[in-house]
Backbone bond lengths (Angstrom), bond angles and torsions (degrees), N, CA, C in turn:
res aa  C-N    CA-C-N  psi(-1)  N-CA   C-N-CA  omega(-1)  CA-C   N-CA-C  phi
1 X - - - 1.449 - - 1.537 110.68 -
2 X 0.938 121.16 -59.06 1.808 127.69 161.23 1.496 123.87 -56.18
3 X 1.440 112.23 0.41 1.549 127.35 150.15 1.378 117.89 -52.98
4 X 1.831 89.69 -66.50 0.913 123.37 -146.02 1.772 104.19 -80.71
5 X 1.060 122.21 -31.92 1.306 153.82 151.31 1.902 111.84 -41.40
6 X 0.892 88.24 -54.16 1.855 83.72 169.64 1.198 109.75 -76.60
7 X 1.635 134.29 -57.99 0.984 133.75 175.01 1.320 129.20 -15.18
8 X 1.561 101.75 -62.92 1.853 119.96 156.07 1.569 112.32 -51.79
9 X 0.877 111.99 -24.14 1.654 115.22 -170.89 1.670 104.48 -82.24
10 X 0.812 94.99 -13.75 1.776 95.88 -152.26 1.842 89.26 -117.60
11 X 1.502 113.16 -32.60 1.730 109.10 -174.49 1.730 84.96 -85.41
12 X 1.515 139.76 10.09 1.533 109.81 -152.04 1.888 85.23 -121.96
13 X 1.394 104.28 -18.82 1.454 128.44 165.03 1.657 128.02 -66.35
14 X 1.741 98.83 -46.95 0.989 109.64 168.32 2.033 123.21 -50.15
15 X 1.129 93.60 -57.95 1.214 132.78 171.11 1.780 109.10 -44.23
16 X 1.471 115.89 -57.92 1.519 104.22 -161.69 1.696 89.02 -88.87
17 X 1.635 109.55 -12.67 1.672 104.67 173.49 1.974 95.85 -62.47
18 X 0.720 121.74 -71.70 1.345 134.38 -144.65 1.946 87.33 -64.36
19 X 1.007 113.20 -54.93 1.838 102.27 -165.17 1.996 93.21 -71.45
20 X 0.954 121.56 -32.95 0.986 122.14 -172.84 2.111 111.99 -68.62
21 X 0.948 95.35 -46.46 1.744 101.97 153.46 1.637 109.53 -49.07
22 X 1.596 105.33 -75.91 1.589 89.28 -178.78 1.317 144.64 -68.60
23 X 1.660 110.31 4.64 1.473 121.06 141.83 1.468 125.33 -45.28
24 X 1.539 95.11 -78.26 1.491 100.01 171.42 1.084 145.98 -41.15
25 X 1.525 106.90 -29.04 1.640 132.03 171.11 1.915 102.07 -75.27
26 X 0.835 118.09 -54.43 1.550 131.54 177.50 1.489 109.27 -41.90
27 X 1.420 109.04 -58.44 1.181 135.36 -170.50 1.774 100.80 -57.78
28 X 1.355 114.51 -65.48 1.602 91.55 169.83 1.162 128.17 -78.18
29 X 1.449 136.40 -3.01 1.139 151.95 -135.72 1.756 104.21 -109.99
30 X 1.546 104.97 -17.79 1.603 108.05 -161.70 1.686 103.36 -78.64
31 X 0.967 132.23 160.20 1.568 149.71 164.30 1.668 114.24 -137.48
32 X 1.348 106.55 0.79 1.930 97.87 142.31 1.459 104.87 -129.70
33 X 1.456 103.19 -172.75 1.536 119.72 -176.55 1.645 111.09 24.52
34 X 1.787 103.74 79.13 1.665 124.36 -178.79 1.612 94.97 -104.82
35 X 1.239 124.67 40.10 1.544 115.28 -171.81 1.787 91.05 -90.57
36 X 1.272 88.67 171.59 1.750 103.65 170.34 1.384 111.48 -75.18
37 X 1.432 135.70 -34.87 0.997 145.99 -170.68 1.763 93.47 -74.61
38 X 1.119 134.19 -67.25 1.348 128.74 148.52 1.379 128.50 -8.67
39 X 0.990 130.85 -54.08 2.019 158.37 -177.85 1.622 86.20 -79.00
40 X 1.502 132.09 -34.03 1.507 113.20 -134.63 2.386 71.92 -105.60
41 X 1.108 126.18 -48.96 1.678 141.25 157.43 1.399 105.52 -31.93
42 X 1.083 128.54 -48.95 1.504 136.57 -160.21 1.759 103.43 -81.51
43 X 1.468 106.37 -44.53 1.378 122.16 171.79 1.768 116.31 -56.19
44 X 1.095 91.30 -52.18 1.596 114.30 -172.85 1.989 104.26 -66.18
45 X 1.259 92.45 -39.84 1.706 78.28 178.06 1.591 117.11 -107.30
46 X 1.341 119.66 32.74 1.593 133.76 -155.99 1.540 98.95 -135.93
47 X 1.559 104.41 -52.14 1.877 107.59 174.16 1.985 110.97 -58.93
48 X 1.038 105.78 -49.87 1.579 90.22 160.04 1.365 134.68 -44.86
49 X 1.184 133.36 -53.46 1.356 159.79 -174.13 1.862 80.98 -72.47
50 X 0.881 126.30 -57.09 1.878 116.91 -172.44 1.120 107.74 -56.77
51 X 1.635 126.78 -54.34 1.020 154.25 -162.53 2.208 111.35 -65.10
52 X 0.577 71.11 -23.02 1.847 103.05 -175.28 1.583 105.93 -89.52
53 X 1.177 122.38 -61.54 1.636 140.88 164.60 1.549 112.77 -34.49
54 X 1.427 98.10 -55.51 1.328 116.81 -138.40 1.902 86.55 -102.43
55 X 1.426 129.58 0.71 1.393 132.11 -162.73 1.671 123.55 49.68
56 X 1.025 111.47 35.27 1.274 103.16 172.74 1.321 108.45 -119.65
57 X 1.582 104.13 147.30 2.004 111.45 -139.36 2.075 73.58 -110.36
């Protein structure tokens, strides 16, 4: 069960690594919608994905 338990831990990691990259990449990458309110969205769904990485619950 604690195999099986990391496994998820480690595919749920994999995962906020990988979407969490293609935020960041997105994020400089855009040439429409450069508003702040944009920057302020981009933040908001990127600090999770950091937050997750970095182990803090």
């Amino acid at each position: 069960m604690v195999f099986l338990q990391n496994v998820i831990y480690y595919i749920y990691m994999a995962f906020a690594a990988i979407s969490g990259f293609f935020l960041v990449k997105q994020l400089f990458k855009r040439e429409k919608h450069k508003g702040i309110v944009n920057d302020i969205i981009y933040a908001y769904c990127i600090i999770p994905f950091l937050l997750r990485i970095l182990q803090i619950k």
